[in-house]
N, C-alpha and C positions, 0 to 999 in steps of 0.2 A: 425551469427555475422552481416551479412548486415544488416538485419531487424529491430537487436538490434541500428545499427548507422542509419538507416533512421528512428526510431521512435525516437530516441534523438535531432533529425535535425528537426523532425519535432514539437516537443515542444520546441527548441528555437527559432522558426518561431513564435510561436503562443504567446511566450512571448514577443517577440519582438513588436511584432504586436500590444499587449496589454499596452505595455507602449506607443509606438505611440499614442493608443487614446488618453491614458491620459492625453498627452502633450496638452496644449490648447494653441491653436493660436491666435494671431491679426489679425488684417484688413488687413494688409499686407504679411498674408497668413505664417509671421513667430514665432515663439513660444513666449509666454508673458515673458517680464521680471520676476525678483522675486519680485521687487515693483508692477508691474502692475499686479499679480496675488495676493497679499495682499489685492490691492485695491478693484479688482472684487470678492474677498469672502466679505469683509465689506460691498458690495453692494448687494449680494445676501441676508448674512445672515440679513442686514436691511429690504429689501423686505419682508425675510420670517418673519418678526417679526410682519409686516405691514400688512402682509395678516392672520396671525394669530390672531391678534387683531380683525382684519374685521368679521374673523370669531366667537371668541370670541364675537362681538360687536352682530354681526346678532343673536349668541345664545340665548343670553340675552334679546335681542329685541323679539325674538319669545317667552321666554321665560313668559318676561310679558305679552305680549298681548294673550297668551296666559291662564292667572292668574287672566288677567281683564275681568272684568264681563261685558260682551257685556248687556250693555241693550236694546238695539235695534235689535236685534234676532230674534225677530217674526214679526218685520217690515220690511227685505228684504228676496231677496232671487230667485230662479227659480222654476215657478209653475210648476206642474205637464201637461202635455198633455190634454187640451181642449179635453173631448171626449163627454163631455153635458151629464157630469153624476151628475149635478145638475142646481136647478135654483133659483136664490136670487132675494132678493128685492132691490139689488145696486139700486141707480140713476146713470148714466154716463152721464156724462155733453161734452159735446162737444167743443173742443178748439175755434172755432167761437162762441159760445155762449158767453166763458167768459166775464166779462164785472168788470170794476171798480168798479160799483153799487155791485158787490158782495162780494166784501173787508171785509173779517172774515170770510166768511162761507168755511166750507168743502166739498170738491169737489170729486168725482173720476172720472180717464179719462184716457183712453187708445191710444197712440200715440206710433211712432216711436223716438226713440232716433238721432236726425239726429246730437248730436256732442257734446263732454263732455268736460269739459274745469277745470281742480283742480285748487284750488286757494293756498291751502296749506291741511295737514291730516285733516284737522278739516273741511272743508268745497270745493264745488263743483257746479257746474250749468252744467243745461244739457239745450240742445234744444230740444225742443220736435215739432214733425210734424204729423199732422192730416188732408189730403188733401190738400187744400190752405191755410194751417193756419199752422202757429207756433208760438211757445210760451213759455217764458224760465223759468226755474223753477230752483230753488236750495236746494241743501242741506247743512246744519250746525247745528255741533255736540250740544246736548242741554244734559242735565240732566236727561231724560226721553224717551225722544222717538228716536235722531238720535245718534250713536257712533260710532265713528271712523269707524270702521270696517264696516258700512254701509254705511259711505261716499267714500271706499276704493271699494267697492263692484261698487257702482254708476260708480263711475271714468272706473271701468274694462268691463261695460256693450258695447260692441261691437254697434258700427255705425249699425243703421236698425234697431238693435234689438226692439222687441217690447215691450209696458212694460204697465204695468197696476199700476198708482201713485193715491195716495189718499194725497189732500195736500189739505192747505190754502189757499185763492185767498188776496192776499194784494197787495197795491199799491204802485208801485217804487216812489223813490224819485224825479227820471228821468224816463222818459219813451224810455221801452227797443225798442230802432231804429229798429237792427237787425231783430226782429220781427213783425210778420204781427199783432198780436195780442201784443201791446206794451202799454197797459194803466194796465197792470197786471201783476203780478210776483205770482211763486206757490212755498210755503213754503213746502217742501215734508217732508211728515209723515209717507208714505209705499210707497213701489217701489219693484214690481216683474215682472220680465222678466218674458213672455207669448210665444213669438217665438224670440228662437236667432240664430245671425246669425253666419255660420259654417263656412263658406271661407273668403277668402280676396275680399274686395270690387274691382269691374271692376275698378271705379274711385271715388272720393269724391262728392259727390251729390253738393255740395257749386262749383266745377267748372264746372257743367253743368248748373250751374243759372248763370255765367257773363254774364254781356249785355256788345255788340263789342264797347259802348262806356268806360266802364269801363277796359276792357282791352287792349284799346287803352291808357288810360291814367295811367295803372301801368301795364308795362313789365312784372313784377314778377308771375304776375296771369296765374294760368295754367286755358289750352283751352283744352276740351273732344269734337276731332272731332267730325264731323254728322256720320262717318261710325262704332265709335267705340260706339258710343252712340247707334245705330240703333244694333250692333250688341248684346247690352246688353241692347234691350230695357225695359224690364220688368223695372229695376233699372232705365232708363232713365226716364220712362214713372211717376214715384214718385214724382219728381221735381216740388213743387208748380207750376211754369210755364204750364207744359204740363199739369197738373191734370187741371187749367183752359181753356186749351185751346179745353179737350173735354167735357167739361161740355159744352165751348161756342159750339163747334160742336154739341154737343144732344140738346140744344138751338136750334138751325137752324134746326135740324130735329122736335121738338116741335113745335117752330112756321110754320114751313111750312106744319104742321097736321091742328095746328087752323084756320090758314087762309080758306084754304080750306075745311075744315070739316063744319066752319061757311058759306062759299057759295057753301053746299051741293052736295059736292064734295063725292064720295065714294071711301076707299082703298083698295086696289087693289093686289095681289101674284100674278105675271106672271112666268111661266117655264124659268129657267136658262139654261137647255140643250134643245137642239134647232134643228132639221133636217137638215136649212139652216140659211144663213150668214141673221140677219137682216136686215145689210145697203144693202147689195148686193155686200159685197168689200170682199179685200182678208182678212185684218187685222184680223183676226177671231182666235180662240183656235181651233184647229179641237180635239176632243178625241174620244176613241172607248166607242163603245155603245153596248155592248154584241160581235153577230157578225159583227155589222155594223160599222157605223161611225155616229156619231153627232158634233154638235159645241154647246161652251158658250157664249151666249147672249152678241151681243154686248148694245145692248139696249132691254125695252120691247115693243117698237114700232111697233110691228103687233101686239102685244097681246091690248096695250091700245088703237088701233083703232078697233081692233075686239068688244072690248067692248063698244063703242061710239055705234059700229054696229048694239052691242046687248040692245040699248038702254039706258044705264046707266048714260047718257046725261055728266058728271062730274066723273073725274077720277082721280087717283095717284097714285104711289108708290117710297117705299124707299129702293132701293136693292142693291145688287153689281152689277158692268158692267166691262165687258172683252172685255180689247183691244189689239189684238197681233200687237202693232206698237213697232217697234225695236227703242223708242226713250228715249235718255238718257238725258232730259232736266230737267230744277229745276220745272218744271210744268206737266211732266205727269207720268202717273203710267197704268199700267198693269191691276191692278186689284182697282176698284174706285166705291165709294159710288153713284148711280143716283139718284137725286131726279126729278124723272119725272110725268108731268101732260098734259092730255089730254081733252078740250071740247068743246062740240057740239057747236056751236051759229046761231044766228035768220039771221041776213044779212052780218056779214062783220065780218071777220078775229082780227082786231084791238081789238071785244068785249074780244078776250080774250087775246090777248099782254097787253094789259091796265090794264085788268084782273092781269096778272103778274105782270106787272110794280108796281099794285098796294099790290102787295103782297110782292115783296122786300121790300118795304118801309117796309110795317107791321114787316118786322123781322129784318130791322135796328133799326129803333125805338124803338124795345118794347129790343133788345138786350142790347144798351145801357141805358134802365131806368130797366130792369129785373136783366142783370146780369151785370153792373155797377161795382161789386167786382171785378169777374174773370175779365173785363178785364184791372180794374187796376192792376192786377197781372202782366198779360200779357205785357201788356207797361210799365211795370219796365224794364223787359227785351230785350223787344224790341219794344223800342220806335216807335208811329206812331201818325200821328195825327187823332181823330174820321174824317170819311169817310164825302165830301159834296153830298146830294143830297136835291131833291126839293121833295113834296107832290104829283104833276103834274110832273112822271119823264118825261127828256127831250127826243124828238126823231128828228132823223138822218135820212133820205136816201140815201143811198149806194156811189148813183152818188156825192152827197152833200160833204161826207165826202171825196172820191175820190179829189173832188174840191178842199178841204182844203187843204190834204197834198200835191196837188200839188203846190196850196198858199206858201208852204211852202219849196217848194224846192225837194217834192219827186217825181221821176217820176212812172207812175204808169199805168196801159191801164184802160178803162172803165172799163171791165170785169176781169178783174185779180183778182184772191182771195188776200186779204189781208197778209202780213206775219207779223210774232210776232213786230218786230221790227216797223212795219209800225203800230200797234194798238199802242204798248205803246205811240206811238210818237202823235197818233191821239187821246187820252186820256188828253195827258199832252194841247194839245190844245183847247180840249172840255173842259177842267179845265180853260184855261187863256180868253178863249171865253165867257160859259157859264156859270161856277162859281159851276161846279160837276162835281162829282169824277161816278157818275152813269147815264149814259142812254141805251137810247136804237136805233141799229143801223137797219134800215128798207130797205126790197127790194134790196135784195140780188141778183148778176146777178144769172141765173136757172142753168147756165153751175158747178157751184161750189155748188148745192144743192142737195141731194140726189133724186133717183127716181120718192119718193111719195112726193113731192113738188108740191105746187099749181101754176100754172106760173099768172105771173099779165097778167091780162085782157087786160090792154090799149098796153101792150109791153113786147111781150114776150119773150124776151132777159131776161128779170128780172124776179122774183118772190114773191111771196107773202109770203117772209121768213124773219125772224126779230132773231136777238143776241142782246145777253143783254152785258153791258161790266160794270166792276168795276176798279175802280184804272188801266185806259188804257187795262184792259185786259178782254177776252170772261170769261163768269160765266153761259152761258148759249145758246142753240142754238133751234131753233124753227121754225115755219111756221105755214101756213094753209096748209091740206094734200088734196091729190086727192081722192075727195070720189066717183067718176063717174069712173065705172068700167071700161068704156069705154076708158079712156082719162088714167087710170091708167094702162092698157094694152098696149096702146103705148108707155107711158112711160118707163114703164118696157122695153122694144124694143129697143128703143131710147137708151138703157143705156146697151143693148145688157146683160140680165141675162134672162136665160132660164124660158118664162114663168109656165112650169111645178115646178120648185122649189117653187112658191109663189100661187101655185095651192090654197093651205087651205086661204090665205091670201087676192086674190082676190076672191075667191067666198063668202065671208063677203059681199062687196060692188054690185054686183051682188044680193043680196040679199034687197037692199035699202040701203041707208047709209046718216044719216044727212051731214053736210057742218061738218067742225070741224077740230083745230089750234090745235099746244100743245107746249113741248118743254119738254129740258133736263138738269135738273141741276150738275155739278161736283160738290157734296159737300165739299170735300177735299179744292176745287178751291175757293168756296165762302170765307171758315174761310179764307186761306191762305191770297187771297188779304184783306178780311176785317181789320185782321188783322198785313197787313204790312208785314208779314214773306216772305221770300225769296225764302223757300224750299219746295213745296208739301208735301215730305218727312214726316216733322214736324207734318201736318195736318192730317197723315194716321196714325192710331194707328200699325198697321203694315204694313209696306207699302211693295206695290208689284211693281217692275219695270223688266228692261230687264235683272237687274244683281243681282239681290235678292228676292229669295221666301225664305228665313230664317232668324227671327224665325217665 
């Protein structure tokens, strides 16, 4: 009997419980009127009528376009995997090539998709990006070749994707601004995606082209930090901008081959792993070397006097250089491109600083009549004015320049190494003075120059050491070296480094060693100031500092 009255108790709990649900409440948490539950079924069952029709509406639309006869069907699409299991007679024409003069003719050319933009089903324009070029093309539905369904296709092709378009070259009515290549428009006749892309973009490739004056002037424009950009460099590295800015980089490694190759210069591979410190300092990488220990080169300056030693009268190379200096400024890096050169000469030091001076010029020069494009690229983005220098660059003495910024209000001792601050300042007055952005700074006190430094003759407090400077700042450091084994043995002493570590180093000189000057280029450093940019960063395709070796 109990059981029988606790199972009865407990189904009119459960019914109870059920009409509760049922009950629907208001906002105020208490049960609807019977008007206001009238009104909320008329508003339900209109909804479901609204979404039924929607769906009805989509059937129908699938319906036909699935009834309509796509004619353009063999003209899009996603190729299959490049694996060069064949080979055609294409031409591909290159989006810097296009030109107005080719207005009718049919084209093929493989680009990135950098941005699609519908205008309605019937028609479409994409951007297309091929290194420093872009170029915009569109599609619209014709009778034959484009349909709906391939203008739908275009619109859905993911940002980057790659695509392989065979179009018409015709001439806007206006000329497309947006575009680097803007005296042409491409009427698309085929479009297939070649590599597409799978994830979501790090950021929109269009906000890592503002220039700070343009988002200075519309708030609205989004900014892709340096860190988040660096941190997705590959995609950074896409940006018309940067694609010019290492074309102008391999530029400066090109010219400063020719220069020297034409005054019978030879190049030169020096060992990067190293027994001892080159300068003789700490700054060094130490790493292990089987059972031992070694370091990485901070320069190759015993290897390019070794070879002056071994006769080879003219020297170079283009390498990496490691610096273990713990400094986190917009100007240095870890790991950095040197462009260094070493040569013998007949009486006097200066035959080869001049020798340089006159080799910057060759690669300002011929940079801006060579690559003139790139860097109008570049000064879209970040505006600078071309660099002043003279044919006869200017030169400086230490004390001279010391003089000025004192002129000027800075104190400073004779012998005190310069700080950054005091260069740029000494730049911007060699500009108001002399009317360049480039010289060169001579006779160096000895006390701030490495070991194997020549000491000047008349006063050997100073040295027979010269920096180059651009835009206020060092782009290069140099001397004449100690080639008298004798005087470089003291030296070494003097600077207190065990002369056993540079055992291989001096017995070179020891052996006879002509007279002979050289120096050391930062490449990174050169583009940066020529350039105007702000950030080393920018300049290093991956750059290595105290707080990033990835990627």
């Amino acid at each position: 009997m109990a059981e029988q009255e606790h199972q009865q108790a407990s189904e009119q709990v459960n019914e109870l419980a059920q009409k509760m649900e049922e009950v629907i409440l208001g906002e105020d948490g208490l049960p609807l009127s019977k008007k206001a539950l009238k009104k909320r079924e008329k508003e339900l069952e209109k909804e479901k009528k609204k979404q039924e029709r929607l769906a009805r509406e989509a059937e129908e639309r699938a319906a036909r376009e699935a009834a309509e006869v796509d004619h353009g069907v063999d003209n899009y699409g996603r190729s299959a995997i490049n694996m060069s299991r064949e080979k055609t007679e294409t031409k591909w024409t290159a989006l810097g090539e296009l030109t107005a003069e080719m207005a009718g003719q049919l084209v093929n050319v493989q680009a990135r998709v950098q941005g699609s933009r519908p205008v309605s089903g019937k028609m479409c324009f994409l951007v297309l990006r091929e290194g420093v070029e872009t170029a915009q093309a569109v599609l619209s539905v014709d009778a034959d070749t484009v349909s709906k369904k391939m203008v739908k296709f275009a619109t859905s092709i993911p940002n980057e994707s790659i695509v392989s378009i065979t179009a018409q070259v015709v001439k806007p009515d206006v000329p497309v601004e947006s575009c680097t290549v803007g005296t042409v428009e491409l009427q698309v006749r085929k479009v297939f995606v070649t590599s597409e892309v799978k994830i979501p973009l790090p950021f929109a490739l269009e906000d890592a082209m503002h220039s700070e004056e343009a988002c200075a002037r519309d708030a609205t424009l989004n900014r892709v930090g340096l860190d988040t950009r660096l941190n997705n460099r590959t995609m950074d590295l896409r940006t018309i901008t940067n694609n010019a800015i290492f074309k102008i980089q391999a530029a400066v490694c090109q010219l400063f081959r020719e220069y020297l190759t034409n005054e019978g210069a030879t190049e030169i591979h020096t060992p990067k792993i190293i027994s001892t410190a080159s300068e003789g300092g700490s700054n060094v990488f130490k790493i292990t070397y089987f059972k031992g220990a070694a370091y990485l080169a901070q320069s190759p300056q015993l290897y390019k006097q070794a070879c002056i030693a071994a006769d080879f009268g003219k020297v170079y190379e283009i390498a990496p250089v490691f610096r273990a200096e713990d400094s986190n400024t917009q100007r240095h890096l870890t790991e950095y491109v040197g462009l260094d050169l070493e040569c013998s000469f007949r009486e006097h030091y200066h035959e080869v600083m001049n020798m340089i001076g006159s080799m910057f010029v060759y690669i300002f020069k011929n940079l801006e009549l060579r690559w003139a494009r790139e860097l109008e690229i570049v000064r879209r983005q970040y505006p600078s004015e071309p660099i002043k220098f003279d044919e006869q660059p200017l030169r400086l003495e230490y004390k001279d320049a010391v003089a000025l910024l004192r002129a000027h209000g800075e104190e400073m001792g004779d012998f005190d190494d310069m700080t950054t601050p005091q260069e740029k300042t000494l730049g911007r007055l060699v500009r108001e003075k002399y009317g360049t952005d480039f010289y060169m700074l001579d006779k160096f006190p000895l006390s701030v120059r490495p070991f194997y430094t020549m000491p000047d003759p008349t006063d050997a407090r100073y040295s027979n050491s010269y920096d180059f400077f651009l835009r206020g700042q060092e782009i290069m450091s140099g001397a004449q070296r100690v080639h008298d084994a004798d005087m470089l043995k003291e030296r070494i002493a003097a600077h207190g480094i065990p002369l056993e570590s540079l055992e291989h180093y001096v017995r070179a000189f020891e052996l006879g060693c002509p007279p002979h000057a050289g120096g050391g280029v930062g490449l990174e450093r050169v583009v940066m100031f020529y350039l105007g940019i702000n950030n080393i960063r920018q300049t290093s395709l991956f750059p290595r500092d105290p707080k990033r070796i990835d990627p």
